[in-house]
C-alpha positions in Angstrom: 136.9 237.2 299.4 139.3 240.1 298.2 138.3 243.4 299.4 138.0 246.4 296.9 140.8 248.7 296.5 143.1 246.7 297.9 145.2 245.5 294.7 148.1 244.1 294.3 150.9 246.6 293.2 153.6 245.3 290.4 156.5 245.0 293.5 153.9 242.4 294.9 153.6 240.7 291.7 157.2 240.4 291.2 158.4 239.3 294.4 155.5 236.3 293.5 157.0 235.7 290.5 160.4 235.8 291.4 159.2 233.0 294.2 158.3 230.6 291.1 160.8 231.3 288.8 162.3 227.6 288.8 159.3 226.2 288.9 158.3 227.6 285.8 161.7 227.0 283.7 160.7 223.3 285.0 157.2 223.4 283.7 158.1 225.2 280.3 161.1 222.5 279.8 158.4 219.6 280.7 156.1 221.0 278.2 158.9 221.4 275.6 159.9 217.9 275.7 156.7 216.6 275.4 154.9 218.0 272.3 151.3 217.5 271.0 150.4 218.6 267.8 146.5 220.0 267.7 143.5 218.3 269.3 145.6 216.1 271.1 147.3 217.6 274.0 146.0 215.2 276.4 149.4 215.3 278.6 150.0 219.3 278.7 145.8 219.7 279.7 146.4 217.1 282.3 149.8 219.0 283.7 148.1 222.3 283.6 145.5 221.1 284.8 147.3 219.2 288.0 149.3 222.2 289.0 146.2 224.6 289.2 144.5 222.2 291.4 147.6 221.8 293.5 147.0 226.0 294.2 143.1 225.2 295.3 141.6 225.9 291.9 139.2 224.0 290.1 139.9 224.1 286.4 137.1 223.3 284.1 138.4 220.2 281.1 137.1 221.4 278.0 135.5 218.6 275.5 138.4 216.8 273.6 141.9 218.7 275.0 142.4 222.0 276.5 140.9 224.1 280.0 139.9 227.1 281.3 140.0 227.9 284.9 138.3 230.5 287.3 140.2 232.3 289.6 139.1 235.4 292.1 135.8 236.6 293.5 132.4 235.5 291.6 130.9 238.1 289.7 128.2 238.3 291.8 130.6 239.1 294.8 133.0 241.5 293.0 130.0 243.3 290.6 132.5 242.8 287.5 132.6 240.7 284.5 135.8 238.4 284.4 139.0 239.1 282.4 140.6 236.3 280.8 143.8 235.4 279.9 144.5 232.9 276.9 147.1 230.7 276.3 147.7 228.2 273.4 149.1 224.8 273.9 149.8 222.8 271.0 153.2 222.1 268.6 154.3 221.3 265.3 154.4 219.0 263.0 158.4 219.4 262.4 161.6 217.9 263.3 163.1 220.3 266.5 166.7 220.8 265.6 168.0 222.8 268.5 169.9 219.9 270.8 168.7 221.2 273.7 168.6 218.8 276.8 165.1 219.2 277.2 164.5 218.7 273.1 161.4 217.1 271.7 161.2 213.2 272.6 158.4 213.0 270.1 159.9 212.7 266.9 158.5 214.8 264.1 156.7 217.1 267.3 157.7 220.3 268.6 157.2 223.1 270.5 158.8 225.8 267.6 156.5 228.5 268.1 156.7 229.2 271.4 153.4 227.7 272.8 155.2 226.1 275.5 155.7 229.4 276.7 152.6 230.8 276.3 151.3 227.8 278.1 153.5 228.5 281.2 153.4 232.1 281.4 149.3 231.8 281.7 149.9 229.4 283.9 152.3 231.0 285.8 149.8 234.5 285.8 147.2 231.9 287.5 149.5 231.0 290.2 150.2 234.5 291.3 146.8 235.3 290.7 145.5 232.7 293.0 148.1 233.8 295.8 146.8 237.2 295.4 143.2 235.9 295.2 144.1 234.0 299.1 145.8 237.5 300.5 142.8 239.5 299.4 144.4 241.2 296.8 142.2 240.7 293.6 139.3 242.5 293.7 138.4 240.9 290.3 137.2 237.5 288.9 139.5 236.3 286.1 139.5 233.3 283.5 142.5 231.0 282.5 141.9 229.9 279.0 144.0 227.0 277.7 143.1 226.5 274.1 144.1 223.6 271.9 144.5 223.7 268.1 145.7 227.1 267.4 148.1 225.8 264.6 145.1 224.2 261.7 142.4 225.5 260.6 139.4 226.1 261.9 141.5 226.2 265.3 140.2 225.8 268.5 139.1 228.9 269.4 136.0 228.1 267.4 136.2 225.2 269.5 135.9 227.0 272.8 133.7 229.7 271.7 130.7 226.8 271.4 131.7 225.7 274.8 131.0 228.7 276.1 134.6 229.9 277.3 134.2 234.0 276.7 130.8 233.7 278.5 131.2 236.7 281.6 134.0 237.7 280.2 134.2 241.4 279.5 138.1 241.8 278.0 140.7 239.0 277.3 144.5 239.3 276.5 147.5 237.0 275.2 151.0 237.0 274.1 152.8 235.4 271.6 156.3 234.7 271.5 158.8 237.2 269.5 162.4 235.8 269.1 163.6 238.7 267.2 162.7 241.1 269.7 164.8 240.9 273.2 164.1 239.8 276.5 162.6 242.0 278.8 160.8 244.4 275.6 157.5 243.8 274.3 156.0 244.5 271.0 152.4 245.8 270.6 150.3 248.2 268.6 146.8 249.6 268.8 144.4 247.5 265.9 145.4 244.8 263.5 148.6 243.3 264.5 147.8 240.2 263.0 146.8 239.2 259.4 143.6 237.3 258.2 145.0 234.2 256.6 142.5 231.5 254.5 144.1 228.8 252.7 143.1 228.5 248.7 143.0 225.6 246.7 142.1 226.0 242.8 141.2 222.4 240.9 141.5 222.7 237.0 140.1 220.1 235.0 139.6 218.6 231.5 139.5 215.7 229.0 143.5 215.7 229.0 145.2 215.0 225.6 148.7 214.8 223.7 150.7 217.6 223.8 150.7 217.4 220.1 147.0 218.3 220.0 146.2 221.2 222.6 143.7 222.6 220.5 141.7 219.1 221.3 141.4 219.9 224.4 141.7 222.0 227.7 145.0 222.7 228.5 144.6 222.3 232.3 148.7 222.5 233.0 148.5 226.2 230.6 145.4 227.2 232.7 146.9 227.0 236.0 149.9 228.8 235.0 147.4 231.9 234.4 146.2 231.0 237.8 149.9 231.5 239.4 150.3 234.3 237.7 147.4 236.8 237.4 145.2 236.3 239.8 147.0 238.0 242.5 147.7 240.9 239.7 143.5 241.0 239.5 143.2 240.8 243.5 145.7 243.7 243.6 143.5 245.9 241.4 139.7 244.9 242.5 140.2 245.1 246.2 141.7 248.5 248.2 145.8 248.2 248.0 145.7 249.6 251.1 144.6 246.5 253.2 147.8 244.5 252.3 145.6 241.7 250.0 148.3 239.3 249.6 148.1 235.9 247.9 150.9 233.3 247.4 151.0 229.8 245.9 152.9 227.3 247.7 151.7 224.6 245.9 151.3 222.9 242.2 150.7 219.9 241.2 149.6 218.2 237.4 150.5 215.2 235.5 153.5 213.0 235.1 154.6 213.0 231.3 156.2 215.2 229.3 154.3 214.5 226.4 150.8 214.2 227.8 148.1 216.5 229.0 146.7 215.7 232.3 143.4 215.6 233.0 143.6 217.4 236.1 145.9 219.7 238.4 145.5 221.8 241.8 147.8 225.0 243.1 147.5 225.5 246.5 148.5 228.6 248.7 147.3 231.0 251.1 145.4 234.6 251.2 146.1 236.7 253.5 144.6 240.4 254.2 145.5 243.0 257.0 141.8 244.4 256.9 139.0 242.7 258.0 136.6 244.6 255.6 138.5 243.7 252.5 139.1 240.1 253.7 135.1 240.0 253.6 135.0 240.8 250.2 137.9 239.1 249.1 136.2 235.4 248.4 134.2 236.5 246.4 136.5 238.1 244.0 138.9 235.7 244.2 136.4 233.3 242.8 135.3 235.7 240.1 139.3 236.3 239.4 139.8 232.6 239.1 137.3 231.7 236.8 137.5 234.4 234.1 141.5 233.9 234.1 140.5 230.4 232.9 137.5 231.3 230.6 139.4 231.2 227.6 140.9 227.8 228.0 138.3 225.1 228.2 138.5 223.9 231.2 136.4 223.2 234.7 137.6 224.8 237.7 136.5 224.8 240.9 137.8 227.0 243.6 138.1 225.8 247.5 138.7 228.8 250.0 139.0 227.8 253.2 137.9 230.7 255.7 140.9 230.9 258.6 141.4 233.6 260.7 140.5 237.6 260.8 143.4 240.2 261.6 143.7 240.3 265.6 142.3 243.9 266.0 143.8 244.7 269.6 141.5 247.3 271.2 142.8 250.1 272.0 141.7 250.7 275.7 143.2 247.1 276.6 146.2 247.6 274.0 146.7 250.7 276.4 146.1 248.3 279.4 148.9 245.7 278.6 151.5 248.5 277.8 150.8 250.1 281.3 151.2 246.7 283.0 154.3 246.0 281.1 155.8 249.1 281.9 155.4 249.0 285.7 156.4 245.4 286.0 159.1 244.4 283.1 160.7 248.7 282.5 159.8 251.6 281.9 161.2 251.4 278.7 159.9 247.9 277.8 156.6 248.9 274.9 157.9 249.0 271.3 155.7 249.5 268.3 155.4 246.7 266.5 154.7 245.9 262.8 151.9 244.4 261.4 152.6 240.5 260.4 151.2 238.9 257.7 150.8 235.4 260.1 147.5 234.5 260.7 146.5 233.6 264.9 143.1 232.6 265.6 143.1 234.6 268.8 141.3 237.1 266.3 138.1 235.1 266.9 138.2 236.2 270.5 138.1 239.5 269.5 135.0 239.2 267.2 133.0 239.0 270.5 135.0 240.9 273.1 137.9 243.3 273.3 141.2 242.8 274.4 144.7 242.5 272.9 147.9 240.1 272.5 151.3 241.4 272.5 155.0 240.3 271.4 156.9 238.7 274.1 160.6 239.2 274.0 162.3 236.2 273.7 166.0 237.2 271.7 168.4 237.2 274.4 170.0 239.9 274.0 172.8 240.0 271.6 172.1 237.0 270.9 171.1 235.0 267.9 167.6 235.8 266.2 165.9 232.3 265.6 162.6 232.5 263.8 159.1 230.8 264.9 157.7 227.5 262.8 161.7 226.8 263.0 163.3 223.6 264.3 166.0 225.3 265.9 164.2 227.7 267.4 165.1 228.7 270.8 164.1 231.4 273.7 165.8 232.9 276.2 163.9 231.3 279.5 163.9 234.3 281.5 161.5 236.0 279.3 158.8 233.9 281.2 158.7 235.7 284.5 158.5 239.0 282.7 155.0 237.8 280.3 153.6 236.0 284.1 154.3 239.4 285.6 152.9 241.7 282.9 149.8 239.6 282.8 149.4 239.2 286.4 149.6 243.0 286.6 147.2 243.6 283.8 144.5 241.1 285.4 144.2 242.8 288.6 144.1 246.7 286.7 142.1 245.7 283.2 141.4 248.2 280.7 140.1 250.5 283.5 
């Protein structure tokens, strides 16, 4: 049982660390090379879940993939609700590019946004954690949360929410890769750091017809264009331009001939919103904006809009939390501000039922190249993991205060 006061400082936590360092290149490599895309990381749950047992833990497998693990005094014992730490652990759907020795062996799999890290530097926090937990030096009971599916929608999170995984918990934190910011900075910021992000999927239909005769009919190819192009012009003036509404088609598809008009066509693209009051109320205009842009045409429409992800709102006593850990274990001059991003993360759910906050972790080596996430040739600068299992470790045994 750890005894109160006595916690670990951040020298104790690096010299930890420092003891696992090749281990953890090892793991991360591992991961990397063996990629699952969502709801089927069988292999990483079972190699997390191997090494945490090897340290005399007990993790918990969650229905399908993914595990959480309990490390630390019992509530009961310590009088505090646990703190957890979340990692994500699945891949891509995309071809890695970067050569490496330790590439993807699954073809059309891979690791290019950095969740083999994130994997590995919770993991890597649990390990130190558990050491301290053995020297009587965490006074606090903490969760490990391994989530699959963070890269579809709806991702795991909602998954692990119905299993119970945040129950206890009072705060929760996370990183998330950064490989335009160097190794051994972090980039965080006080509320949304994150966007809310729902995918959109307009159907226009009609009769169809010849070209020749488009007053016979509804011009469905005609009607979508109006779609492309005004119903982000009406989003921009209904909802509040300060909350960063943003929506962009990726998508189009209708008929075959040049001569003949089809009976049907779909655009598909994303909305995305950096408040979580105007991404409430942006459905529903979004369905009103669709259907009187087409009004005039003829045609049926129907309008699919997929819910994703709120903004991740990090709070501000943990965001203050994470930044003091991260200056006493990585430097002094580590914290940056960072921007808001327009990416969506479903870490945000989280943080609809308890505070906490995720930050940027460093991954550019400095001077280096910048790579970019959801890249094949994306690359980090391995070191980078020792500094996010320190900063968390450090954060776990403090909190939000």
């Amino acid at each position: 049982m750890s005894t109160s006061g006595n916690v670990a400082s951040a020298d104790r936590i690096a010299a930890l660390v420092g003891g696992l360092h090749d281990e953890l290149v090892a793991i991360r490599r591992d991961i990397h090379a063996h990629p699952e895309v969502a709801r089927t990381e069988t292999r990483t749950t079972a190699l997390v879940a191997e090494r945490l047992r090897a340290a005399g833990l007990e993790p918990r497998l969650l229905a399908g993939t993914g595990l959480t693990c309990d490390i630390g005094p019992t509530p009961a014992e310590s009088g505090r609700r646990r703190l957890a730490l979340r990692a994500d652990i699945d891949a891509l759907p995309l071809v890695e590019t970067t050569g490496l020795p330790f590439a993807s062996t699954v073809h059309g799999v891979a690791h290019a946004c950095g969740h083999d890290v994130h994997t590995t530097v919770v993991l890597g926090a649990g390990l130190v954690l558990a050491a301290l937990h053995d020297a009587g030096e965490l006074d606090r009971p903490v969760r490990l949360v391994f989530q699959p599916a963070e890269e579809v929608q709806p991702g795991g999170a909602l998954d692990l929410l119905e299993q119970g995984v945040l129950e206890g918990v009072e705060e929760i934190y996370a990183v998330h890769c950064d490989p335009k910011t160097d190794r051994g900075t972090i980039g965080s910021r006080i509320g949304p750091i994150t966007s809310a992000s729902d995918e959109v999927t307009v159907i226009i239909t009609s009769s169809g017809g010849h070209t020749s005769r488009p007053h016979l009919t509804g011009d469905v190819v005609f009607a979508l264009g109006q779609v492309i192009t005004q119903v982000s012009a009406v989003l921009g003036r209904r909802l509040d331009p300060r909350s960063g509404v943003n929506l962009t088609w990726g998508a189009v598809n209708a008929g075959q001939a040049h001569n003949a008009i089809p009976a049907t066509g779909t655009v598909r693209g994303t909305l995305r919103c950096l408040d979580v009051r105007a991404w409430e109320h942006a459905a529903q205009v979004l369905h009103d904006a669709v259907e009187q842009v087409v009004a005039p045409y003829g045609v049926d429409v129907e309008v699919v809009h997929q819910r994703g992800v709120p903004p991740v709102e990090n709070d501000e006593r943990c965001t203050t939390a994470i930044e003091a850990a991260a200056r006493e274990t990585i430097g002094a001059q580590s914290v940056l501000l960072t921007e808001q991003s327009l990416g969506g993360e479903d870490f945000a759910w989280y943080l609809t039922k308890v505070p906490g906050a995720m930050v940027r972790l460093g991954t550019r080596t400095p001077g280096g190249h910048t790579y970019d996430i959801h890249q094949g040739d994306m690359q980090v600068d391995e070191d980078a993991i020792g500094l996010g299992v320190a900063m968390l470790a450090r954060v776990a045994v403090t909190g939000r205060g």
